[in-house]
VOGU-3710 file (C-alpha; in Angstrom, 3 decimals, decimal comma):
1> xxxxxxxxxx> 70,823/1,490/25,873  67,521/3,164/25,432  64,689/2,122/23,813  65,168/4,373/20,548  68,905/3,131/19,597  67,246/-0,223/20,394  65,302/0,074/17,472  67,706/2,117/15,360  70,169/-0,969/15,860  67,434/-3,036/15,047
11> xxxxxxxxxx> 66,361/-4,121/11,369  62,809/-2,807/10,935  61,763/-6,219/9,421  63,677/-9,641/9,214  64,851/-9,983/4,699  62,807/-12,444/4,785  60,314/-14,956/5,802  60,458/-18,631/6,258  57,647/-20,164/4,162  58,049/-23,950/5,045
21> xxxxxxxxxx> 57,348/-24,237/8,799  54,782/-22,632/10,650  55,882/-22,269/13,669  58,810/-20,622/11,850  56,759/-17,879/10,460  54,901/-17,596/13,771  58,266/-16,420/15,104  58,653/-14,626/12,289  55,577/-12,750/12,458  56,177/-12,132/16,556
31> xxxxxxxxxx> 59,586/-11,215/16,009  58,542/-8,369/13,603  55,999/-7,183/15,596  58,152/-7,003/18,196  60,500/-4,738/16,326  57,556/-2,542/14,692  56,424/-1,815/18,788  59,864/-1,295/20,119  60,453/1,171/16,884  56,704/3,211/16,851
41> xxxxxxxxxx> 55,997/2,661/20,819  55,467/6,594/20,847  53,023/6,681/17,442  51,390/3,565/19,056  50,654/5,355/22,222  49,587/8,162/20,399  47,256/6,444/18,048  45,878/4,082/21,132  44,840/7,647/22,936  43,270/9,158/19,608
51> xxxxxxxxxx> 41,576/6,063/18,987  40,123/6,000/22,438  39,131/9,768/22,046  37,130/8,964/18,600  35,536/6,101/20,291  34,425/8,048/23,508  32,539/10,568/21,014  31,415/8,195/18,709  29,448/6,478/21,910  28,554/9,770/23,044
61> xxxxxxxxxx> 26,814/10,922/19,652  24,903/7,573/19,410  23,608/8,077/23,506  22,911/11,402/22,341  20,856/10,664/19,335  19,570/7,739/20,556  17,980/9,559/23,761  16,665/11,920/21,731  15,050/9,459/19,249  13,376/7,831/22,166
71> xxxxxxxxxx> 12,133/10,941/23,903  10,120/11,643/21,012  6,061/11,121/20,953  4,473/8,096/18,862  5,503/5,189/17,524  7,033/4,121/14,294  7,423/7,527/13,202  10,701/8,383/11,459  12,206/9,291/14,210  11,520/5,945/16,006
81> xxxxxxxxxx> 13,042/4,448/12,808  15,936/6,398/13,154  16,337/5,508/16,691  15,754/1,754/16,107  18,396/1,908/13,227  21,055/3,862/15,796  20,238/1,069/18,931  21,365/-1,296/16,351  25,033/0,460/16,242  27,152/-2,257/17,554
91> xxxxxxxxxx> 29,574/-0,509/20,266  32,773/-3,254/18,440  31,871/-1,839/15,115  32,544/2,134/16,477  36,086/0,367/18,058  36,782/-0,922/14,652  36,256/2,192/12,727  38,444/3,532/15,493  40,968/1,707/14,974  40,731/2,303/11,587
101> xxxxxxxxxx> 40,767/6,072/11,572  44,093/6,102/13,452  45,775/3,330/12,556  47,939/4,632/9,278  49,259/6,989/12,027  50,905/4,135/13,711  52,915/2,815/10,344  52,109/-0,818/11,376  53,235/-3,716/9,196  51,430/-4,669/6,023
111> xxxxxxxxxx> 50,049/-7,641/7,587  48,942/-5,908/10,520  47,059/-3,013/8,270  45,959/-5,631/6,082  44,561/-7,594/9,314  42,631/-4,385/10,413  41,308/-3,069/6,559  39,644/-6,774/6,309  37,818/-6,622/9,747  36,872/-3,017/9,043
121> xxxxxxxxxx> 35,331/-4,108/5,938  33,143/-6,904/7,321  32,043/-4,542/10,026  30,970/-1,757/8,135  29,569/-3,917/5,597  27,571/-6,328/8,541  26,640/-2,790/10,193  25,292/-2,055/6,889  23,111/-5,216/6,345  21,778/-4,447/9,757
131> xxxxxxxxxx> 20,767/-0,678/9,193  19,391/-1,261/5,858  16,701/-4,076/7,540  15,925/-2,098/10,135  15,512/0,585/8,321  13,173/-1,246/5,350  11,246/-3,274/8,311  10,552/0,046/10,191  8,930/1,418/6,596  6,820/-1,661/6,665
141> xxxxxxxxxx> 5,855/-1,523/10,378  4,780/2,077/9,903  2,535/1,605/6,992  0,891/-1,295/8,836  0,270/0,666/11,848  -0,651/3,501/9,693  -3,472/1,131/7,966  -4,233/-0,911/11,039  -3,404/-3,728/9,154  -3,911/-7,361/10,987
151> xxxxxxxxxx> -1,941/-9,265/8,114  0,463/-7,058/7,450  1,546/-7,764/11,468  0,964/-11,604/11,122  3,269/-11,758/8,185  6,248/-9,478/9,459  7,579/-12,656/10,757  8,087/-14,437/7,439  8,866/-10,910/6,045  11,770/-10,106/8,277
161> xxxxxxxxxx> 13,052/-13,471/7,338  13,015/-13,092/3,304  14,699/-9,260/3,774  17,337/-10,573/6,339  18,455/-13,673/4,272  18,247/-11,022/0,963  20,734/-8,518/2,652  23,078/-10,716/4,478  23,555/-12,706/1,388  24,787/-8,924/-0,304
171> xxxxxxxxxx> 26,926/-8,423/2,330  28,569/-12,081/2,546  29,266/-11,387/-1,343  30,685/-7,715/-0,879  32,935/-9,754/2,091  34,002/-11,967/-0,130  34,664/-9,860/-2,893  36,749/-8,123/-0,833  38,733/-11,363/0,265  39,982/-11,748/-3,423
181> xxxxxxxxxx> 37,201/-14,452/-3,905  35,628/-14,857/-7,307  31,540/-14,340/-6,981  30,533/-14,650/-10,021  29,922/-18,311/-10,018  28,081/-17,700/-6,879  25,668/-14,689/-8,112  24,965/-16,665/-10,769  24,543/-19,700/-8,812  22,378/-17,619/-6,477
191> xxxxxxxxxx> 20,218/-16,201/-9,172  19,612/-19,643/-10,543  18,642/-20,868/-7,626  16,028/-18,219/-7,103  14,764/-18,240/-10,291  14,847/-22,263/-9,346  12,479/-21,502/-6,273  10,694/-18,797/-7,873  9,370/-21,209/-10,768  8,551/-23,735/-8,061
201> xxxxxxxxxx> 6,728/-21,145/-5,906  4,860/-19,536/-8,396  1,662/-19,130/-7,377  2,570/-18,438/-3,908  4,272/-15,693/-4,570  2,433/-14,361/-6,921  -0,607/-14,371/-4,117  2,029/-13,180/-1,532  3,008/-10,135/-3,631  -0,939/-9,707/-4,504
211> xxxxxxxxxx> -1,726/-9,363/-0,580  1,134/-6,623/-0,059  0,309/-4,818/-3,059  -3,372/-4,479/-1,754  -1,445/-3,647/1,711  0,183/-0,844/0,437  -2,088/0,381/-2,308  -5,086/-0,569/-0,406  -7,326/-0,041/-2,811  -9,788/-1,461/-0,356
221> xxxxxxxxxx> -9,526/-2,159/3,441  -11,313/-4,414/5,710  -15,223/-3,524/6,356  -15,126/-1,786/3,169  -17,694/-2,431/0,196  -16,668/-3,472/-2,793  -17,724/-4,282/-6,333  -16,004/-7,584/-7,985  -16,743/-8,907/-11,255  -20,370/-9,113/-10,876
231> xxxxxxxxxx> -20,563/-9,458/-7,081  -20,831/-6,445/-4,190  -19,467/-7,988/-1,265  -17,664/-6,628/1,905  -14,088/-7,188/2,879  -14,282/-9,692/5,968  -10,285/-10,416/5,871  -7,039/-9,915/3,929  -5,124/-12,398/3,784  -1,370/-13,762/2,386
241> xxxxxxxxxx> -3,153/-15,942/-0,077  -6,610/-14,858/-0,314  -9,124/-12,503/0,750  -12,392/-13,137/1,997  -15,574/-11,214/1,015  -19,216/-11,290/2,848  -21,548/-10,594/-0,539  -24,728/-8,847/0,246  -27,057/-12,360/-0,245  -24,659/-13,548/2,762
251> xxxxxxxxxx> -22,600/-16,069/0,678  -18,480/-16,184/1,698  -16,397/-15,533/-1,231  -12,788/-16,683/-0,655  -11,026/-15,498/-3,987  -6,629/-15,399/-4,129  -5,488/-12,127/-4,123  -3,844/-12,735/-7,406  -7,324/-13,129/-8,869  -8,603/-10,067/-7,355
261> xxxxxxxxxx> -5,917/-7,361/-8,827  -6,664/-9,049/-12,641  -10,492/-8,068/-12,929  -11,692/-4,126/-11,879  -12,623/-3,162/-8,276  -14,934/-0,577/-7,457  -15,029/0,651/-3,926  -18,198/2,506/-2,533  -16,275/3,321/0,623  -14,974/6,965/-0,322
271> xxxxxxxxxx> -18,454/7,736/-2,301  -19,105/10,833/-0,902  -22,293/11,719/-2,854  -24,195/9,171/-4,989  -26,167/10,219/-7,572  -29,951/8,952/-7,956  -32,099/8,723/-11,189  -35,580/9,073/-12,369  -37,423/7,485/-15,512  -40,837/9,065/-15,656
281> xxxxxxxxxx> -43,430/8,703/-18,391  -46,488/10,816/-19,017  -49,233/9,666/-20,972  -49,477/11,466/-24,512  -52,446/13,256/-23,707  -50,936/15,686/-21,739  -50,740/19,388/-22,921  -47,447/21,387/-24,073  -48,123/23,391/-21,121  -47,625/21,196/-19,129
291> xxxxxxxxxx> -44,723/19,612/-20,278  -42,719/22,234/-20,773  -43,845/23,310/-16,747  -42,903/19,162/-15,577  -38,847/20,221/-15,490  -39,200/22,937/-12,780  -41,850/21,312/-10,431  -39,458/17,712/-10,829  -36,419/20,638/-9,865  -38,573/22,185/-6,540
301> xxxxxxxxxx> -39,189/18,417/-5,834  -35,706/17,629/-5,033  -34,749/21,045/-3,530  -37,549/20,734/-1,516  -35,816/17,221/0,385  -32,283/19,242/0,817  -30,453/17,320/-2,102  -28,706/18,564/-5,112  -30,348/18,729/-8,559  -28,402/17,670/-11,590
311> xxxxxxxxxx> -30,966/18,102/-14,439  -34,218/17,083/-15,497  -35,346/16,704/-19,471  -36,929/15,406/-21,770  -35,717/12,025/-23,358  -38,030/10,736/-26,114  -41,092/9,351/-27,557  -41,772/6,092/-26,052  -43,983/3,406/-26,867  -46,963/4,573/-24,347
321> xxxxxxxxxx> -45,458/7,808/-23,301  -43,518/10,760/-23,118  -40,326/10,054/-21,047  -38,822/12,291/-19,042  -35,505/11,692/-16,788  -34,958/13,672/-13,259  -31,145/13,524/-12,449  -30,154/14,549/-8,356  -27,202/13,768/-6,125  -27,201/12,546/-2,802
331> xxxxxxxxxx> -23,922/14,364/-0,371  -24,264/10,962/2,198  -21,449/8,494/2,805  -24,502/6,071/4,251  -25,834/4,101/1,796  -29,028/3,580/4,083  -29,169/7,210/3,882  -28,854/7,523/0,260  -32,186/4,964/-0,049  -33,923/6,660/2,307
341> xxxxxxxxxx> -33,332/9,792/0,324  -34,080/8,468/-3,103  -37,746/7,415/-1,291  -38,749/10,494/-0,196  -37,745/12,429/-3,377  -39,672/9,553/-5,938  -42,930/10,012/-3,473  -42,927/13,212/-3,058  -42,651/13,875/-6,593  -45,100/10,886/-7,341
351> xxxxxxxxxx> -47,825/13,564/-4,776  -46,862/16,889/-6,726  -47,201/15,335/-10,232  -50,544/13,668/-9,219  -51,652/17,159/-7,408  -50,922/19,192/-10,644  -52,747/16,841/-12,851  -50,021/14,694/-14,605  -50,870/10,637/-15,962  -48,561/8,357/-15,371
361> xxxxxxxxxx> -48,046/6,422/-18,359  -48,469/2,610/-18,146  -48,345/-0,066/-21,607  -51,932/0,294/-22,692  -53,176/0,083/-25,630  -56,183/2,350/-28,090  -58,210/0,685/-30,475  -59,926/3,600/-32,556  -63,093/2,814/-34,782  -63,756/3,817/-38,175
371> xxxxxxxxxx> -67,084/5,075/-39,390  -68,527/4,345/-43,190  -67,397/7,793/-44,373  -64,045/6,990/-43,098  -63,848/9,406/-39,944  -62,428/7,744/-36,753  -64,854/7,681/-33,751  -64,432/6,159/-30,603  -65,386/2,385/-30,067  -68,550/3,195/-29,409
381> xxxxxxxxxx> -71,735/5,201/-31,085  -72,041/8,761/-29,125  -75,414/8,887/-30,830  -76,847/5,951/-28,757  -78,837/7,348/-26,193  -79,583/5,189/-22,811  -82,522/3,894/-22,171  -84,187/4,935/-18,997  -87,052/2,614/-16,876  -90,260/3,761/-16,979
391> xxxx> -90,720/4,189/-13,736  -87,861/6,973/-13,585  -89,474/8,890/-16,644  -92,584/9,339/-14,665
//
């Protein structure tokens, strides 16, 4: 008797299965699979060689893209990502979805496709997990190594931690989801519990969240200058908690990174030109002429030292004199340079002005005498003529 009337005389399944004794429904379990291989030996066969085939090219695809992920030049580019996320392919997880892809072929039992749906499931979803943190760590990595960014590297140990624990606790809920299990006393026990932690760890994360917001934002970087509150400092270090700033009198401000987002920052790294201003007073005695000629010789002034002029004008009356304002930009990213520059333009317009006859004004004050008749004359009497020695009239 041949195989095939075998398992044509055969039941295909027993009616029914004991439920009481395990070792009975061990048999019972053996027995039928005994029965489903004796009945589908040639579909089995067929579906061991496909699933062999799909595995062989799956392996050969990942080589292939993973060889040519690693051939490329620099390092945590996308493509390194992409190659880091395919080294992480598990060689069992491409035999499961193997398995998978030809195993309706085989009509097993119900128990034995339930059996291979639930591992399938946990390995996709695992593989998952896995891609999805390398994938978010290699994002991080790159922007640190784009920035250079010391603290950013010290804290991708505590950082790969938090987004590991975050995505394997998804996937052990989408696994148990799919067992049949009820999750929603666990989500909810899991959000309480973070909201729990998070209450208890405010301030700590609130300063860890500060530091990679100014990682990824950077709105300044280290050796940078910066204006905060009513301090210019440099950034010395940026840390998880704090950052530390050198201000210019030498003093070490330490200030938490929560802190230093809530108040405005200005940074005078990226200044490309600075613009310098002038406020210069002329004493009232000076003519219209004059005044009207101060705009262009404060204009040739500034031209003359190679910088840009914005405007010069006049601004008002003032107390003691007649106030004029030179405007001029400075294209320097030195700030050394941009002193240097505002020194040679206020002298050399300090020389001109004195060479074409302009006063400075200074506070001073006029006190003009009145004669009987009422006419102002100066404090003292014109008419009063000096008195010479005798010795000179001779």
């Amino acid at each position: 008797m041949t195989l095939l009337s075998l398992a044509a005389a055969t039941p295909a399944t027993p009616k029914t299965a004991p439920a009481a004794d395990p070792l009975a429904e061990l048999r019972y379990w053996w027995d039928s699979s005994v029965v489903w291989v004796n009945g589908h030996w040639l579909q089995i066969a067929i579906a061991v060689g496909a699933g062999l085939i799909i595995y062989f090219l799956l392996s050969l695809v990942r080589g292939f893209a993973l060889k040519r992920a690693q051939s490329a030049p620099g390092h945590f580019t996308m493509t390194d990502i992409v190659g880091r996320v395919i080294h992480k392919t598990k060689s069992l997880v491409l035999a499961i979805v193997a398995i998978r892809l030809v195993a309706g072929y085989a009509s097993p039992p119900a128990v034995v496709m339930e059996t291979i749906r639930f591992v399938f499931t946990v390995a996709v979803v695992l593989q998952v997990a896995i891609w999805a943190r390398e994938i978010v760590l290699g994002l991080i990595q790159r922007r640190a190594a784009e920035g250079h960014n010391e603290t950013l590297a010290n804290a991708m140990g505590i950082i790969r931690i938090l987004i590991s624990v975050a995505l394997f606790a998804v996937a052990a809920i989408v696994i148990l989801d799919n067992m049949g299990v009820n999750v929603t006393g666990l989500v909810a026990g899991l959000g309480i519990g973070g909201i729990a932690i998070g209450l208890a760890a405010q301030g700590i994360f609130s300063d860890l969240f500060a530091s990679l917001s100014i990682i990824f934002d950077r709105p300044f970087r280290v050796g940078e200058t910066i204006k905060y509150d009513n301090s210019v400092a440099t950034v010395e270090r940026i840390g998880l908690k704090s950052t530390h700033l050198r201000s210019i009198n030498g003093e070490l401000l330490v200030i938490s990174n929560t802190n230093l987002l809530s108040k405005e920052i200005t940074n005078y790294a990226n200044l490309h030109r600075r613009r310098i201003q002038y406020a210069i007073g002329v004493v009232y005695q000076t003519t219209p002429e004059m005044l009207r000629a101060l705009p262009a010789l404060l204009q040739a002034q500034v031209e003359a030292e190679g910088h840009e002029f914005i405007r010069s004008s006049f601004v008002g009356f003032g107390a003691s004199s007649l106030d004029f304002e030179l405007v001029a930009d400075v294209h320097n990213d030195d700030y050394n340079q941009v002193i240097a520059a505002r020194t040679a333009i206020g002298i050399r317009v300090f020389d001109e002005m004195t060479r074409a006859g302009y006063d400075f004004a200074y506070p001073t004050q006029t006190t003009f005498t009145a004669a009987p008749d009422g006419t102002m004359i100066l404090p003292y009497a014109e008419s009063v003529t000096m008195k010479t020695p005798k010795s000179a009239q001779s």
